[in-house]
C-alpha positions in Angstrom: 0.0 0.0 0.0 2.9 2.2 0.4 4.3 1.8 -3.0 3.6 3.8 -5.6 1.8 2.1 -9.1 3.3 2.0 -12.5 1.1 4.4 -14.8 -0.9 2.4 -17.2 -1.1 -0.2 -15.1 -4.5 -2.5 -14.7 -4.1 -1.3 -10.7 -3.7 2.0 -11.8 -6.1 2.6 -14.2 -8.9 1.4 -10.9 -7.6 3.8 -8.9 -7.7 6.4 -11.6 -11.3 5.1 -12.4 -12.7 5.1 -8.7 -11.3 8.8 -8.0 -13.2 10.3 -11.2 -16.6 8.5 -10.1 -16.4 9.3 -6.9 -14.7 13.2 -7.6 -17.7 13.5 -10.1 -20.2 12.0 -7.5 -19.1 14.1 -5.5 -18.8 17.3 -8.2 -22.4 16.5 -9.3 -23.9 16.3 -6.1 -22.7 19.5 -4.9 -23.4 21.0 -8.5 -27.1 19.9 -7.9 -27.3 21.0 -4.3 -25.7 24.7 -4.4 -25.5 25.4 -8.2 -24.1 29.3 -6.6 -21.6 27.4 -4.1 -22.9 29.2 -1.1 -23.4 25.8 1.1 -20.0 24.7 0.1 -18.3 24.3 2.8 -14.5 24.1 1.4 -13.3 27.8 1.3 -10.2 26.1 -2.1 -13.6 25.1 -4.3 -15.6 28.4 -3.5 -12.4 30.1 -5.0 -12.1 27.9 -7.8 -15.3 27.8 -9.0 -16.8 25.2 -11.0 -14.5 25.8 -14.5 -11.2 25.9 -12.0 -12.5 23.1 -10.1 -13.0 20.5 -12.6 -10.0 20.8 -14.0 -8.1 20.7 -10.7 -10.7 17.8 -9.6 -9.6 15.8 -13.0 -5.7 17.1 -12.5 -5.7 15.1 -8.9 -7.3 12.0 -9.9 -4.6 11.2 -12.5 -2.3 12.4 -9.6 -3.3 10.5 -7.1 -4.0 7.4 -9.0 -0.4 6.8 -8.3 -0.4 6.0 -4.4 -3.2 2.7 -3.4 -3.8 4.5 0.0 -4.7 8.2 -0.6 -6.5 6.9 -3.6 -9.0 4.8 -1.7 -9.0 7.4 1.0 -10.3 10.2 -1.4 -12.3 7.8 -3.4 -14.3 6.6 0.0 -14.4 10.0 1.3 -15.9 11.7 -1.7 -18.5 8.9 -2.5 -20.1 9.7 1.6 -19.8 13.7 0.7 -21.8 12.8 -2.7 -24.1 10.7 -0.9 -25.1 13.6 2.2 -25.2 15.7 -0.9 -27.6 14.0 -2.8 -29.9 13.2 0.2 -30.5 16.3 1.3 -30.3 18.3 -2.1 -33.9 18.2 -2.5 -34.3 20.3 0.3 -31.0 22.7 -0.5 -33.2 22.8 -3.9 -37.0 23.4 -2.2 -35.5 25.9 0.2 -33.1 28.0 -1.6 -29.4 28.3 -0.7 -29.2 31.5 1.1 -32.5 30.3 3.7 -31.3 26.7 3.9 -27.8 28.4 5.1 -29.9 30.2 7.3 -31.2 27.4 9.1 -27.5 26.2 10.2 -25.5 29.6 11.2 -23.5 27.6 13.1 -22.3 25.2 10.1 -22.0 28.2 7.2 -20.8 31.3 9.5 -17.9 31.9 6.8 
């Protein structure tokens, strides 16, 4: 696990594969639940934006492909943050961004 993978390799390519479902789980999900990013909660993706933050999203998992560990780390984390997203998105969506933040000033005080 501590040993670094040999690009183009069949373990490789999985990692690569689970980071950009997961990443763009997690990328949809937070598209479909604050389309202005005012629930997001990581300060890097508010400045990126969506354009900045695909491509940086995409950049990583062909980075990170390359260790086992971090790879199923980010992969696992980002498929639970995609799947918190999507349940409550509908009410993100039904409420509107600003008066769902509302609700939690404690959570979304930046």
């Amino acid at each position: 696990m501590d040993e670094p993978v040999l690009f183009g390799s069949g373990l490789y390519l999985l990692h690569v594969g689970l980071l950009v479902m997961a990443r763009g789980a997690d990328f949809l999900s937070t598209w479909i639940a604050t389309p202005n990013l005012v629930l997001e909660a990581n300060p890097i993706a508010k400045m990126l934006r969506w354009r900045w933050g695909l491509v940086i999203n995409i950049l990583l998992c062909f980075i990170f492909a390359f260790w086992p560990l971090p790879a199923i780390i980010i992969s696992t984390t980002s498929a639970l943050v995609a799947a918190r997203n999507f349940q409550v998105a509908w009410l993100m969506y039904a409420a509107g961004e600003e008066n769902y933040r509302l609700w939690f000033p404690f959570f979304f005080s930046v």
